[in-house]
N, C-alpha and C positions, 0 to 999 in steps of 0.2 A: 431156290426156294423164294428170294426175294421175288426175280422177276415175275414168276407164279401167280404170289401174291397180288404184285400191281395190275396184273391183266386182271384178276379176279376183280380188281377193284374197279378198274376202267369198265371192265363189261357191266357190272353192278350198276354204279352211276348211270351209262347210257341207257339199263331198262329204264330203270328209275325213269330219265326223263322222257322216255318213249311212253309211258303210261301217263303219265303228267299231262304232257301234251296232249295224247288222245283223249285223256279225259275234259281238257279246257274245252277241246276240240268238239265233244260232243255236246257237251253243256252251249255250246255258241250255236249247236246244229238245232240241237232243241228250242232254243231260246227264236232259232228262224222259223223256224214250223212250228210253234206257237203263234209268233207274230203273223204269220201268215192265217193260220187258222181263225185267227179273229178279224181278221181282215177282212177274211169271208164270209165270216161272222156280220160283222157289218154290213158288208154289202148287200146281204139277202135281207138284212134287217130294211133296207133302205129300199131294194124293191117292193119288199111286200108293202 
């Protein structure tokens, strides 16, 4: 029962931080392709 329990807890924790992660992960993806988008942003600003 005990050991059981500790696996349940290990696996728990590891989503935990697989979600975490992916989430930082995505917020840093967005945060590039915005920065990129205004880039472009600019730079058409500066041709026209």
């Amino acid at each position: 029962m005990n050991f059981k329990l500790i696996v349940l807890i290990i696996i728990f924790v590891f989503i935990f931080f697989a979600v975490v992660a992916e989430a930082k992960m995505r917020e840093s993806l967005k945060k590039k392709t915005h920065d990129k988008l205004d880039k472009l942003k600019k730079d058409k600003e500066k041709t026209i």
